[in-house]
C-alpha positions in Angstrom: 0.0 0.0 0.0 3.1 2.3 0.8 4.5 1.4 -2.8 0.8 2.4 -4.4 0.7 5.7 -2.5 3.8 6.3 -3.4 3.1 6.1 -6.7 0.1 8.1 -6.7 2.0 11.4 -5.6 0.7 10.4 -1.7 2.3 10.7 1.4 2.6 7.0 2.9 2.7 8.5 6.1 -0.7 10.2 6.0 -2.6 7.0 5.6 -4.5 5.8 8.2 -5.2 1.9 8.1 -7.8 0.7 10.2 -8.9 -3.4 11.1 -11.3 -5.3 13.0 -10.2 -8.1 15.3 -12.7 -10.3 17.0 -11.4 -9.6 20.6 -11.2 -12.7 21.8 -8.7 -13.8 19.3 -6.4 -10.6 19.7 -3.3 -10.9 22.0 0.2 -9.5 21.7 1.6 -10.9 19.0 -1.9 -10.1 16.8 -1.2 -6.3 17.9 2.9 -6.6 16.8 1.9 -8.4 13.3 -0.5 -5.5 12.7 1.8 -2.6 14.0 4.4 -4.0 11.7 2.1 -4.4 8.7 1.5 -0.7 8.8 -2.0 -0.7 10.9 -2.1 2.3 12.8 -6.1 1.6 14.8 -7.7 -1.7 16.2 -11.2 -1.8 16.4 -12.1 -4.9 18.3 -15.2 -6.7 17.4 -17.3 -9.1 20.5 -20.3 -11.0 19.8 -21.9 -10.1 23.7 -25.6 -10.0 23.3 -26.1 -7.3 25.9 -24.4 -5.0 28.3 -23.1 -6.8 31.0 -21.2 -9.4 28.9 -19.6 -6.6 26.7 -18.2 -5.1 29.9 -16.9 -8.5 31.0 -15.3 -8.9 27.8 -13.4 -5.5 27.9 -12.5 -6.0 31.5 -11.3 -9.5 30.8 -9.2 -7.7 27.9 -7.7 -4.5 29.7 -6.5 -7.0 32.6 -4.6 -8.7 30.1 -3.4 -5.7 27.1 -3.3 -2.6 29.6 -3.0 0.4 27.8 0.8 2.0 28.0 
């Protein structure tokens, strides 16, 4: 994608790349991969059917990827 911006006269730099992770499935070494593949946002994806289990998830996800 750097290449094809290049190309086009674009700054590489100025692209954003965004991806959704199911956030189960995400743990360190699915945030390095992306990081080094250029991804610059993670949105991450739960199937919870209501409130309560959402939260649970994101606790359950900040106890174990605590933000810097």
């Amino acid at each position: 994608m750097r290449a094809e911006a290049e190309r086009a006269g674009r700054d590489p730099g100025a692209i954003e790349v965004t991806v959704t992770l199911p956030m189960p499935h995400v743990d360190g070494k699915v945030i390095d991969q992306a990081e080094a593949a250029g991804v610059t946002r993670i949105v991450l994806s739960n199937r919870g059917t209501d409130l309560d289990s959402l939260r649970r998830a994101m606790d359950d996800f900040a106890a174990i990827h605590p933000m810097p």
